[in-house]
C-alpha positions, 0 to 999 in steps of 0.5 A: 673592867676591874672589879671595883668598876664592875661593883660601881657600874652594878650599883649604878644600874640597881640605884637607876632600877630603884628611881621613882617609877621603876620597876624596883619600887614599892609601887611598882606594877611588878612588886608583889604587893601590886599583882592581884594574882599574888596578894590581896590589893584591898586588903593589903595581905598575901593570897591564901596560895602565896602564905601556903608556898612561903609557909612551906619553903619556910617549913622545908629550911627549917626541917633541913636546919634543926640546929639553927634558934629560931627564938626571933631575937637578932643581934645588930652591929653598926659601925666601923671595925675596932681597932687591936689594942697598941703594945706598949714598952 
């Protein structure tokens, strides 16, 4: 199988993993936002244990890379390539 076949059928399985019903949706009995152990289904929110585990690895990437902004701006770019400026004589 070529890379381009594996890529297809890889893409294939995600896209029959995200149907209505399975198991990658939003409502899924396997998303977080569903597993009362995890999150707060009343209230639509992460249990105090689940925010304690997310604020400390967010801690610990943080502290190992001081360098990098953390400003909350985010620069997007949509669209196809430009294309190089023609020579001309």
């Amino acid at each position: 199988m070529t890379t381009d076949d594996q890529a297809a059928a890889h893409r294939a399985h995600l896209e029959r993993l995200c149907a209505d019903g399975r198991p990658l949706t939003a409502h899924s009995r396997y998303a977080t936002t569903q597993n009362p152990g995890s999150f707060n289904v009343k209230r639509q929110q992460p249990r105090h244990e689940r925010r304690s585990l997310h604020n400390e690895i967010l801690a610990a990437v943080v502290a190992a890379h001081p360098e990098v902004l953390r400003n909350r701006k985010a620069i997007v770019l949509a669209g196809g390539p430009g294309n190089p400026p023609r020579r001309t004589r």
